[in-house]
C-alpha positions in Angstrom: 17.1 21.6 28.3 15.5 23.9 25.7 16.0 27.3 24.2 14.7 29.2 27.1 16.6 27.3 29.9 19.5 27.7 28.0 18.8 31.4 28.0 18.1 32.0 31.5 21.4 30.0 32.5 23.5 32.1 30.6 21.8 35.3 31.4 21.8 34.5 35.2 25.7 33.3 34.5 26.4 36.9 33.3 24.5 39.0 35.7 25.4 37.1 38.5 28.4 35.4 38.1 29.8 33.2 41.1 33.3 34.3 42.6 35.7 32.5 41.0 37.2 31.1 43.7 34.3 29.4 44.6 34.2 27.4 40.9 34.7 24.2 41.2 37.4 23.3 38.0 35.9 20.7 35.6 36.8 20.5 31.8 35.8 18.8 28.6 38.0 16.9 26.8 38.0 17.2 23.0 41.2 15.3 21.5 42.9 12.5 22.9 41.9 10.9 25.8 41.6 11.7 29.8 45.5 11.0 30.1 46.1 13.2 27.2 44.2 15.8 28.4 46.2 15.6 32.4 49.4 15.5 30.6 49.0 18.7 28.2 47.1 20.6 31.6 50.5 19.1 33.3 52.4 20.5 30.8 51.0 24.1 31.7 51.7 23.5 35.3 50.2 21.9 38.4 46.8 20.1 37.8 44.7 21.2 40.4 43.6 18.3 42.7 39.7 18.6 42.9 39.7 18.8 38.6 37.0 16.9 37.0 36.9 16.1 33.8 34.0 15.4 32.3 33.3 12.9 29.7 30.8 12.5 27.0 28.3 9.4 26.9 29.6 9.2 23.3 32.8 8.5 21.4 32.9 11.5 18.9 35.3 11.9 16.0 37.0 15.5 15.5 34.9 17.4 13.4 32.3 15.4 12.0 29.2 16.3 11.5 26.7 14.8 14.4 23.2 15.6 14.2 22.7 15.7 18.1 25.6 18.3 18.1 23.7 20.4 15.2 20.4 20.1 17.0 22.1 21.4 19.8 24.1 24.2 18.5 20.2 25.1 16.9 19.5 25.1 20.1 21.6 27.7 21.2 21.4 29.9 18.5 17.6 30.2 18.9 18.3 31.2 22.9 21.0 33.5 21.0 24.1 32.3 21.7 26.0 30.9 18.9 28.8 28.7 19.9 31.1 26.9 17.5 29.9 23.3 16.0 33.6 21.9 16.6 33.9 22.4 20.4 31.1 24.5 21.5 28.5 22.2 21.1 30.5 19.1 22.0 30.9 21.0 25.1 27.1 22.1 25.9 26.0 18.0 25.0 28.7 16.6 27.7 28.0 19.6 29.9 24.1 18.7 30.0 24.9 15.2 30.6 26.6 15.8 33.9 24.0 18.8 34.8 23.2 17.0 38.1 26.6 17.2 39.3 26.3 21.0 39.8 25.1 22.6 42.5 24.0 26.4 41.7 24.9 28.1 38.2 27.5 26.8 35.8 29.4 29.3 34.3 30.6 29.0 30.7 33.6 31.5 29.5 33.1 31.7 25.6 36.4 32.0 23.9 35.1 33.0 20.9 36.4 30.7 17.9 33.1 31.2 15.6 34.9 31.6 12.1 35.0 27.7 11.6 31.0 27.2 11.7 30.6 28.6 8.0 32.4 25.4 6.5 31.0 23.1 9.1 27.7 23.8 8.3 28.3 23.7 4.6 29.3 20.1 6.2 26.1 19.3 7.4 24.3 20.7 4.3 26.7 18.8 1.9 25.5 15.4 4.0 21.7 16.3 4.1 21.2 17.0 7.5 20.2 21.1 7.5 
């Protein structure tokens, strides 16, 4: 998916944003593993039944520096959205690996969280990857 894909998506997303009801659940985990992440959603309350979690192609270690994950977070910020290098861009690479499972547009809430991408990209210069 490039820059301007990326861009239509989340402008479409915006403008036209699907009822909520209609969304089907799926999430990303990030820590721990799919029976981590169904016993802290338990913990919240009932898991919904049609959830889907979604799982990266990869094994990924909590915040290390990845060049896909950079490349993609370029990626984003050249169809200007920045997203945080932690999660955010964990999240886009698994989302666009399961792409085909959506029907119509996928709709991303962005929590914010963008304070942390100043040290992780001093990470990624300090290991010669930017």
């Amino acid at each position: 998916m490039n820059a301007d894909n990326i861009r239509h998506s989340y402008l479409t997303a915006v403008r036209n944003p699907m009822p909520c009801s209609r969304l089907p659940p799926s999430v990303t985990r990030k820590v721990g593993d799919e029976d981590y992440l169904l016993a802290q959603l338990g913990s919240l309350g009932s898991v919904p039944s049609n959830l889907k979690i979604l799982k990266n192609s990869k094994k990924h270690h909590f915040a290390k520096p990845y060049p896909e994950l950079l490349a993609i977070y370029e990626e984003l910020i050249d169809a200007g959205i920045e997203f945080d290098l932690i999660y955010g861009a964990l999240m886009w690479q698994t989302l666009l690996q399961h792409m085909d499972r959506f029907e119509g547009t996928v709709l991303y809430v962005h929590s914010g969280g963008l304070i942390g991408n100043e040290t992780m990209l001093a990470r990624y210069r300090y290991q010669g990857m930017m």
